[in-house]
C-alpha positions in Angstrom: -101.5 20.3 95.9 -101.1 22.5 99.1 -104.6 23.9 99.9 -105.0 26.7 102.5 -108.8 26.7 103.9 -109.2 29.8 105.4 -113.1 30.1 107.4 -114.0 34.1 108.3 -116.2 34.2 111.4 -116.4 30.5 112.0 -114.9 27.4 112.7 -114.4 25.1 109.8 -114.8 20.9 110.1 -112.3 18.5 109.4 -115.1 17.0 107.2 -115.1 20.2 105.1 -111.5 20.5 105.2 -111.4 16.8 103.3 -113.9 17.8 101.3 -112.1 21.0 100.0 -109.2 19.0 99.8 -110.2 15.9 97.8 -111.7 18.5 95.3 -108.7 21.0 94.7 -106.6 17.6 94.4 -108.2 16.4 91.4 -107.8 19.9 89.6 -104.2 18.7 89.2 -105.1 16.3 86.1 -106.2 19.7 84.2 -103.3 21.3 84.6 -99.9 19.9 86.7 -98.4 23.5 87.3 -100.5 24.4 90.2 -98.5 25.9 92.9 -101.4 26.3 95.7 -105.0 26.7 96.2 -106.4 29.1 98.8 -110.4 28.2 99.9 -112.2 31.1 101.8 -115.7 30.4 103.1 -118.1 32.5 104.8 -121.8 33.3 105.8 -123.4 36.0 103.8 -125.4 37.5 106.5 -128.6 37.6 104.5 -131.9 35.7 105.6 -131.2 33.9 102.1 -130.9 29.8 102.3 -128.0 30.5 99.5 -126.2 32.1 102.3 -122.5 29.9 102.1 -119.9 32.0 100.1 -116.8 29.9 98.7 -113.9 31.6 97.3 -111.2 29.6 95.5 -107.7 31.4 94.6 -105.6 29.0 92.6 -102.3 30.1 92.1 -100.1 28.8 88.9 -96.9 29.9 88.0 -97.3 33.4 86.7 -100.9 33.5 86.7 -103.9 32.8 89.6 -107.7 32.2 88.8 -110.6 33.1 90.9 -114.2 31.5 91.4 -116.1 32.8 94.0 -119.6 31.0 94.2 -122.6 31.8 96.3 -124.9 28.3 97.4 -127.1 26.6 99.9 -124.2 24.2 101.6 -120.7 25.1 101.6 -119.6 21.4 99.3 -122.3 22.7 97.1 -120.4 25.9 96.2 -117.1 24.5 96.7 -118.2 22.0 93.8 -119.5 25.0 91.7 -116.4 26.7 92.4 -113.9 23.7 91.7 -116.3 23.1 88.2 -115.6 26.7 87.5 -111.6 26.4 88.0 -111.5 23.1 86.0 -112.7 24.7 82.6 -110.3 27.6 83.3 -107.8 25.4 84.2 -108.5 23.4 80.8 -108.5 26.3 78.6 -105.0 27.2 80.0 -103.8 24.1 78.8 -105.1 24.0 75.5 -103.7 27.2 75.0 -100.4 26.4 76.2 -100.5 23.5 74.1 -101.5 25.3 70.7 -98.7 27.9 71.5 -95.9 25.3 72.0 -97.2 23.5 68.6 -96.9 26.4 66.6 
């Protein structure tokens, strides 16, 4: 899947990248019609340790879903964010699956 990381106000790693990466890449085996993924990230500027903002835009044919999460680290929202797409992305499927059944 083609992934977009997109950092506001910083400069991302290539660690993070990976990371982003490797986790949008195994959203595929919930549903094989994703087009792209876009992952924002960006420091609230609060005095918060939960402070690291992940926004993940994942675009399917005719439809997109959106998670935006709010954690300590950045992998830990990433992960609450890609948890969050894979039961969308599950229920799509079933749907699509009890539609084309009956």
């Amino acid at each position: 899947m083609k992934v977009k990381v997109r950092a506001i106000d910083f400069k991302v790693d290539q660690k993070l990248v990976d990371f982003v990466q490797k986790k949008m890449d195994k959203l595929d085996q919930y549903y094989d019609k994703i087009i792209d993924a876009v992952v924002t990230l960006k420091l609230d500027s609060t005095s918060e340790k939960e402070n690291k903002i992940a926004d993940v835009k994942i675009n399917i044919a005719g439809d997109e879903f959106i998670a935006k999460k709010k954690a300590k680290t950045f992998e830990e929202a990433i992960d609450l964010c890609a948890e969050s797409q894979r039961r969308m992305l599950r229920k799509k499927n079933e749907r699509e699956k009890v539609h084309v059944t009956s």
